[in-house]
matplotlib code that plots the C-alpha trace (Angstrom):
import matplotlib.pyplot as plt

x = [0.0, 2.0, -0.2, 2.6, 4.4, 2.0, -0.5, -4.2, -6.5, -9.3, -11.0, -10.2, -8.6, -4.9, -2.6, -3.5, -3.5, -1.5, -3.7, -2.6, -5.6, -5.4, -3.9, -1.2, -2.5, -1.3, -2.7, -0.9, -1.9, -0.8, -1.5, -3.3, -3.2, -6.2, -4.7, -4.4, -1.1, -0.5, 2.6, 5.0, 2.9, 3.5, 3.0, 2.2, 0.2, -0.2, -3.6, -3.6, -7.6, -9.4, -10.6, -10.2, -13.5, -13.0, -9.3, -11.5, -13.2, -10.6, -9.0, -12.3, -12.8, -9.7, -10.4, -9.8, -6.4, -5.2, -6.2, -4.3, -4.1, -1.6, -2.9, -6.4, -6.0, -5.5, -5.1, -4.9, -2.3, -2.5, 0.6, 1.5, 1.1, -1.9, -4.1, -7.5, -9.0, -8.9, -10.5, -10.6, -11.4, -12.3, -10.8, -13.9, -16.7, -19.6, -22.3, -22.0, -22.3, -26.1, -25.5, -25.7]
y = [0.0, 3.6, 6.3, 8.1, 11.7, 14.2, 15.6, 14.7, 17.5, 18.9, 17.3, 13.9, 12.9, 13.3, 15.5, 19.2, 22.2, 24.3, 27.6, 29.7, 29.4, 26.0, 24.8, 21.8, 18.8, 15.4, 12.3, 10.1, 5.7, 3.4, 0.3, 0.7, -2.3, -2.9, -1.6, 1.7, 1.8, 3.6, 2.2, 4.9, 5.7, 3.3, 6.3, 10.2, 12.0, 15.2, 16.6, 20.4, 21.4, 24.8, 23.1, 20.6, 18.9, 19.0, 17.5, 14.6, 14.1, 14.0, 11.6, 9.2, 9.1, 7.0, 5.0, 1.6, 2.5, 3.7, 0.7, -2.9, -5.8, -3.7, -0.1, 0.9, 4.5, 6.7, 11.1, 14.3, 17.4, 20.4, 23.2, 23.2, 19.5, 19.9, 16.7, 17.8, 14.5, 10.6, 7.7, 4.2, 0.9, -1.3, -4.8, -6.4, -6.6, -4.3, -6.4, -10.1, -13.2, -13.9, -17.3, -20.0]
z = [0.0, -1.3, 0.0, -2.1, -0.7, -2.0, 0.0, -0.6, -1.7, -0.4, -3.3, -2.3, -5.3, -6.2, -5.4, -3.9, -5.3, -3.6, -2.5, 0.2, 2.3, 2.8, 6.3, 6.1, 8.5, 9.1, 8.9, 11.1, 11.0, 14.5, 16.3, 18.9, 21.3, 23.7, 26.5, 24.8, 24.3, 20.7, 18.6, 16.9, 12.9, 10.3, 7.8, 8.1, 5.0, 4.3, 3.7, 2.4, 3.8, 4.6, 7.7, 10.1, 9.0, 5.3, 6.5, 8.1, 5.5, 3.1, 5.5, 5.8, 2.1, 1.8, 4.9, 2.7, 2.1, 5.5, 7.8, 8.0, 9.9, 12.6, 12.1, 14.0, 14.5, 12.5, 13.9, 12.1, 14.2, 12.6, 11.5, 15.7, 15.8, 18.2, 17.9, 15.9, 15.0, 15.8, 14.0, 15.7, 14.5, 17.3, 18.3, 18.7, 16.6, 17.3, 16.7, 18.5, 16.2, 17.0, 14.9, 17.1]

ax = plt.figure().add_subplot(projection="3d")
ax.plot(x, y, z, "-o")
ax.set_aspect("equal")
plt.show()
């Protein structure tokens, strides 16, 4: 999986265009273990974005490609590297089997 170097758009698709009023964010990927602990990110991605939601959103239309086996969380910091944003995928299912 090559998530590639440039940052994602606030179009979603392909690289960004590069206008000044866009804020530079981070989209950082981990393992999470279920104690809580967070593993150093497998892989950082720029996301140029006028805002933190459109960053999010940006971010959760290319969910499929961000998550593996080892990585469940995923974060966005912002230009200070303040934490904006976190997206968990659970451990456990969130539904039980009801299958006997």
């Amino acid at each position: 999986m090559n998530l590639g170097d440039e940052p994602w758009g606030a179009a979603g698709i392909g690289p960004a265009d590069h206008v000044s009023d866009m804020a530079q964010f981070r989209l950082r990927v981990a393992a999470r273990d279920r104690h809580g602990m967070v593993a150093r990110p497998q892989r950082t991605v720029p996301i140029e974005a006028a805002t933190v939601r459109q960053a999010s959103a940006i971010a959760l239309g290319r969910a499929d490609e961000l998550f593996s086996d080892e990585a469940n969380l995923a974060w966005l910091v912002d230009e200070a590297g303040d934490l904006v944003w976190t997206l968990r995928i659970e451990e456990a299912e969130p539904v039980p089997d009801a299958r006997p």
